[in-house]
C-alpha positions as CSV (number, residue, x, y, z in Angstrom):
1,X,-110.1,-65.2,105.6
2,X,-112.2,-63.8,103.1
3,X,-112.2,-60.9,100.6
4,X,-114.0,-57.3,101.6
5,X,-116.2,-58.4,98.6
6,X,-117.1,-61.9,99.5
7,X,-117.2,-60.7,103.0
8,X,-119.5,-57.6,102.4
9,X,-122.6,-60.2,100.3
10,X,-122.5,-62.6,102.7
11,X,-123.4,-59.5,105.5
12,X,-125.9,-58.3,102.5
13,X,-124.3,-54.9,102.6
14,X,-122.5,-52.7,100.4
15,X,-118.4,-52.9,100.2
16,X,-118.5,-48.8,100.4
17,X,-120.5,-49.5,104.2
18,X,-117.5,-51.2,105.0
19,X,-115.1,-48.8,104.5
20,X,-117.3,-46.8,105.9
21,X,-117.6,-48.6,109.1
22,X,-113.4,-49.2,108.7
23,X,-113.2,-44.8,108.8
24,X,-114.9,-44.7,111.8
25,X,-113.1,-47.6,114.1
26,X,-115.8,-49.8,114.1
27,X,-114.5,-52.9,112.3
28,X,-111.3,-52.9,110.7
29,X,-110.1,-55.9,107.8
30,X,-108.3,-58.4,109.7
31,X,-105.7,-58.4,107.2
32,X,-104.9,-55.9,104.6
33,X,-102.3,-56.9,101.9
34,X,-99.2,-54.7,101.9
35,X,-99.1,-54.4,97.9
36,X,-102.1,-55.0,96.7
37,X,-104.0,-53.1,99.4
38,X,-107.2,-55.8,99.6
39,X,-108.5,-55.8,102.6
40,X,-110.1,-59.4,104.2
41,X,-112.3,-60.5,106.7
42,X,-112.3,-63.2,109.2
43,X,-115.5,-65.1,109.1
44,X,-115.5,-64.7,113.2
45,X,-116.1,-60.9,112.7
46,X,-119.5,-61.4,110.9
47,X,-120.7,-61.8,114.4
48,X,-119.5,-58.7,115.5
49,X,-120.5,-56.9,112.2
50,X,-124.3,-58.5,112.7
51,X,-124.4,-57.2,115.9
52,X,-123.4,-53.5,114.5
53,X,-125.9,-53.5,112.0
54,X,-128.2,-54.7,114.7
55,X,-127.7,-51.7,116.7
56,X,-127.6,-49.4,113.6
57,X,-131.0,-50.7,113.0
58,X,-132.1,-49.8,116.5
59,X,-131.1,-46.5,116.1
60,X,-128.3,-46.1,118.2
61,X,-125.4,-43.5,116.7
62,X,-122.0,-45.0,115.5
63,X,-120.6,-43.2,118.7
64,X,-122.2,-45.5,120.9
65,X,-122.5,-48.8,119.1
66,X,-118.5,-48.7,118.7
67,X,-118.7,-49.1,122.8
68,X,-120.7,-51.8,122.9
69,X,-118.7,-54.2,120.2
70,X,-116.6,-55.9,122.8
71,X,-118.7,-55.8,126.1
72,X,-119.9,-58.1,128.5
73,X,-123.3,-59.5,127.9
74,X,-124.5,-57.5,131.4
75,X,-123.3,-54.4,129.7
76,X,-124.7,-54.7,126.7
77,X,-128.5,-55.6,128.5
78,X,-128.0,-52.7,130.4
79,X,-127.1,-50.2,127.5
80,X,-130.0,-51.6,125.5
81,X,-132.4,-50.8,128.7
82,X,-131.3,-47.2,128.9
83,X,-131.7,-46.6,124.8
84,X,-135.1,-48.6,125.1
85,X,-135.8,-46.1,128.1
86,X,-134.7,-43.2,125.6
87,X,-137.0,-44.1,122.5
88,X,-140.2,-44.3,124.7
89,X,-139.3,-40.9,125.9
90,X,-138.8,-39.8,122.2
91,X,-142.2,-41.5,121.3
92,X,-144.0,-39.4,124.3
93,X,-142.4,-36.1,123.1
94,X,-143.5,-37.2,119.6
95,X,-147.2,-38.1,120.6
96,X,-147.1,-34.7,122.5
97,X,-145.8,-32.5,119.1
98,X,-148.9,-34.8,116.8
99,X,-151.3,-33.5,119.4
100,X,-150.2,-29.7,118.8
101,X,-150.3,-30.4,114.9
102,X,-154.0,-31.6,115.2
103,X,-154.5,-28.5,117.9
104,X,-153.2,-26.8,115.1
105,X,-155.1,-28.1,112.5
106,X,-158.6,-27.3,114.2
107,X,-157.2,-23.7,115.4
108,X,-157.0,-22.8,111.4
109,X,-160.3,-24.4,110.1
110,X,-161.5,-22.5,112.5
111,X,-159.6,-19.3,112.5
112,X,-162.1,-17.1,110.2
113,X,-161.5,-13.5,110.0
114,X,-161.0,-12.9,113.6
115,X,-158.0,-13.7,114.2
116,X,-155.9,-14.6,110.8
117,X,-153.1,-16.3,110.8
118,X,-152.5,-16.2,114.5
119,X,-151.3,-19.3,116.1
120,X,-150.8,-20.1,119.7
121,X,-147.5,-21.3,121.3
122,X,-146.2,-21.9,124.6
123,X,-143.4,-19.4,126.0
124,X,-141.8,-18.2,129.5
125,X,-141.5,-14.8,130.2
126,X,-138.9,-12.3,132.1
127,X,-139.7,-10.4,134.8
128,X,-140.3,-6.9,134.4
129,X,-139.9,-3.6,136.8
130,X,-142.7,-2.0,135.9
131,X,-145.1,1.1,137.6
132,X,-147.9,-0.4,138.3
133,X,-152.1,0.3,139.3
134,X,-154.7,-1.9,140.4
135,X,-158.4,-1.6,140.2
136,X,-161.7,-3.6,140.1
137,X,-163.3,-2.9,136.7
138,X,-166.3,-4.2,134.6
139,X,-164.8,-6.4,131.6
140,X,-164.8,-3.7,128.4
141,X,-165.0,-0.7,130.2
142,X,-163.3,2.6,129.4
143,X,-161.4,2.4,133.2
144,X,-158.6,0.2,132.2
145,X,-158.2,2.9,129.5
146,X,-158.2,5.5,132.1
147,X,-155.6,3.6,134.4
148,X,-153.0,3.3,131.4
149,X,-153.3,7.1,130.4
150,X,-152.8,7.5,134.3
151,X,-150.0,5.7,135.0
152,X,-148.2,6.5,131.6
153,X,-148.4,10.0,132.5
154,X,-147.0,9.3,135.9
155,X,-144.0,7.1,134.4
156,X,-143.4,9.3,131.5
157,X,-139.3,11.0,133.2
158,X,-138.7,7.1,133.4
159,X,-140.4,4.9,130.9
160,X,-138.6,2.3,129.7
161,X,-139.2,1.4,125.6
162,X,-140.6,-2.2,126.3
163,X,-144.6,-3.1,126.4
164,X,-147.2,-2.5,128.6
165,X,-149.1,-5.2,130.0
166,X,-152.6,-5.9,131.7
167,X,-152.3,-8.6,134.6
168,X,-156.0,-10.0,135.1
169,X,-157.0,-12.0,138.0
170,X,-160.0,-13.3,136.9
171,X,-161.6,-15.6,133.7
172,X,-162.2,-12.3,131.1
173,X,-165.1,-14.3,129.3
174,X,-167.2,-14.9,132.5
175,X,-166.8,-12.4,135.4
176,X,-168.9,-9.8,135.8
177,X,-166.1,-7.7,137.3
178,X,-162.4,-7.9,136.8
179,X,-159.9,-7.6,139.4
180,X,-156.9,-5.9,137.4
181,X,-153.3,-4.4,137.4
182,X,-152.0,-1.8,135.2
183,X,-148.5,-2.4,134.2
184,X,-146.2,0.0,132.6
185,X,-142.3,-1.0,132.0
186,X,-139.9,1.8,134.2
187,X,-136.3,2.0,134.1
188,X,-134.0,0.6,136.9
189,X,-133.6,3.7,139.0
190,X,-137.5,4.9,139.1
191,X,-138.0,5.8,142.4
192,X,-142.1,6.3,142.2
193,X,-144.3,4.9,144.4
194,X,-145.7,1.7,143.6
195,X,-143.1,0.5,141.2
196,X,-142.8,-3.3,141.4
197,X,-141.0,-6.5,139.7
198,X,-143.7,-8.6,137.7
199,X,-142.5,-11.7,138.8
200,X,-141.7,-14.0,135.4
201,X,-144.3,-16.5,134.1
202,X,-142.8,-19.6,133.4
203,X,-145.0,-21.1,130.8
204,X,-148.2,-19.6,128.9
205,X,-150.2,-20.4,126.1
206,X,-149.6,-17.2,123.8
207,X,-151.1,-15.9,121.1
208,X,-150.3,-12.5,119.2
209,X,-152.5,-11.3,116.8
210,X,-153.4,-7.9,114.8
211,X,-156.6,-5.5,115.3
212,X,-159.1,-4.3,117.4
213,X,-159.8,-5.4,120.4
214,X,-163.7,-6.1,119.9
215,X,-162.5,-10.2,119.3
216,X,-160.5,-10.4,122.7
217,X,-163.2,-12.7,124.4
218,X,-163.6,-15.4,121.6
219,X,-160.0,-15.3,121.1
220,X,-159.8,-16.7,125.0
221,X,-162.3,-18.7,124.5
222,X,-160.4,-20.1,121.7
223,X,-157.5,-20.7,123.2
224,X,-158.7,-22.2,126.5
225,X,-160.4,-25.2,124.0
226,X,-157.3,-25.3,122.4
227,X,-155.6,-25.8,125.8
228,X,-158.5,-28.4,126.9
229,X,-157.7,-30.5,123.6
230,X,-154.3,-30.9,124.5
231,X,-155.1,-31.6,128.0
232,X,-153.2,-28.9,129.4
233,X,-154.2,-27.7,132.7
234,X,-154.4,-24.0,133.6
235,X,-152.0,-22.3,136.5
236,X,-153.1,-20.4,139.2
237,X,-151.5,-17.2,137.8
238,X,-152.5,-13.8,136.2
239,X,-153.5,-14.1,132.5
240,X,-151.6,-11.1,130.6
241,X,-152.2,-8.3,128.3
242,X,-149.5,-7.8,126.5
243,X,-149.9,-4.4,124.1
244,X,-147.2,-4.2,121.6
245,X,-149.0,-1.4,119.3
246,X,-152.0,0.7,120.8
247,X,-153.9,3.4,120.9
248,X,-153.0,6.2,123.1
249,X,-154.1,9.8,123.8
250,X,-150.4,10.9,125.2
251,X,-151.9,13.8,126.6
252,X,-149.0,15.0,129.2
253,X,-146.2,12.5,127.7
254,X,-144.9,11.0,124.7
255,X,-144.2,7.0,123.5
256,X,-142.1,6.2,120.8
257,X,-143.3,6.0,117.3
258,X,-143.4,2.5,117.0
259,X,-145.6,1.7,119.6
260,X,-148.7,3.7,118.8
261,X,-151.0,2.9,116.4
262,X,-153.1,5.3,114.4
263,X,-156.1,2.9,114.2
264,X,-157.2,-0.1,115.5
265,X,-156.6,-1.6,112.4
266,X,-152.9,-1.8,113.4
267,X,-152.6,-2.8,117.1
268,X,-150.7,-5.7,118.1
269,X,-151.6,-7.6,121.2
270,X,-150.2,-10.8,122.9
271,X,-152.6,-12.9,125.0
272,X,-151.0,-14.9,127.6
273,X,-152.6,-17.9,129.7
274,X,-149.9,-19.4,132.3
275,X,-150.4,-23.4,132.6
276,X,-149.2,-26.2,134.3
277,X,-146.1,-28.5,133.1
278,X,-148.3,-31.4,133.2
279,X,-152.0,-31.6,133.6
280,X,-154.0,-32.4,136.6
């Protein structure tokens, strides 16, 4: 047997690893002195200290390598399968995160004064009770205006504080007319005609940003080449509307403080494009 010194430079690590390694049960001295306290090595448990380090080196937590000191060779193949199995997933989930830096990167250089400081992200949404109206409108008209004041009028003994929302079923940067559906957020016992659940959307590209709504079509635009960069593939599901600050006449009801906005200036609005898990 050899000292934890001797033992420690031939392995070409540090005495203080060994202790270290010693604390956490994965290779204790073969002998330790009553008096002195010097701990020793036998030379046969450099092989099993190599094979540590080995699977240190891989990666693999001290959890896991102190299970596969002492088993069979079949064991050990198949434990380094499933961690080989792991890192590739790791390295895909990696590859997918550098992709939304560089989507990232190009959003900002060319972000402008449209949209500053926006970013988009990808999010699920709950569903939402919610009084609802549907209409066929031309894109930028003063009707979907019209609906809102509507239907918050008609909600206004049972509107719940949460935001409105727009459900479009159509592309907003190309049709000539939009097939749309007013959505205003109810509490649980409204009783009105037409009152619905929105069903939830399970994953969108989202983007919330500040100001008029003058931008709204290059800000899809936007985010549909942002979506085509990272080879994301577009669901067959409304696109939302969601309007966290706006502008409204409240002719016939009131909304809290906090959600109107005395300009366009100071509207908040959330765009939300459901896609696909994978891509086509």
């Amino acid at each position: 047997m050899i000292r934890i010194g001797d033992f420690a430079r031939l392995a070409r690590i540090s005495v203080r690893a060994l202790r270290h390694y010693e604390a956490k049960g994965l290779l204790a001295p073969a002998h330790v002195d009553d008096r002195s306290r010097y701990r020793y090595y036998d030379l046969q448990q450099l092989a099993v200290l190599e094979r540590l380090l080995l699977l240190k080196d891989l990666g693999l937590p001290l959890g896991a390598i102190r299970s596969l000191l002492s088993v069979s060779p079949q064991e050990f193949r198949l434990a380094i399968e499933r961690h080989r199995s792991l890192l590739r997933r790791q390295l895909d989930e990696h590859r997918a995160m550098l992709a939304r830096v560089d989507a990232l990167d190009e959003w900002l250089n060319d972000d402008g004064e449209k949209v500053s400081g926006a970013v988009v992200r990808t999010k699920s949404y709950p569903s939402l009770r919610a009084l609802c109206a549907r209409a066929t409108v031309a894109p930028g008209s003063d009707a979907i205006t019209q609906l809102f004041e509507e239907t918050e009028k008609r909600a206004r003994r049972v509107r719940a504080d949460q935001a409105p929302l727009l459900l479009l079923h159509g592309t907003p940067q190309t049709a000539r007319s939009l097939a749309v559906e007013v959505c205003v957020p109810v509490t649980g016992g409204c009783r009105l005609r037409n009152v619905r659940e929105i069903e939830e959307e399970p994953l969108a590209a989202s983007i919330t940003y500040r100001g008029p709504y003058t931008n709204i079509n290059d800000v899809y635009r936007r985010m549909r080449s942002w979506l085509s960069r990272q080879k994301l593939a577009l669901a067959k599901r409304p696109m939302r509307e969601i309007y966290h600050r706006f502008g409204a006449d409240q002719v016939g009801y009131r909304l809290p403080a906090h959600r109107v906005a005395a300009s366009p200036q100071g509207y908040v609005t959330e765009l939300a494009i459901p896609i696909s898990r994978r891509s086509p």
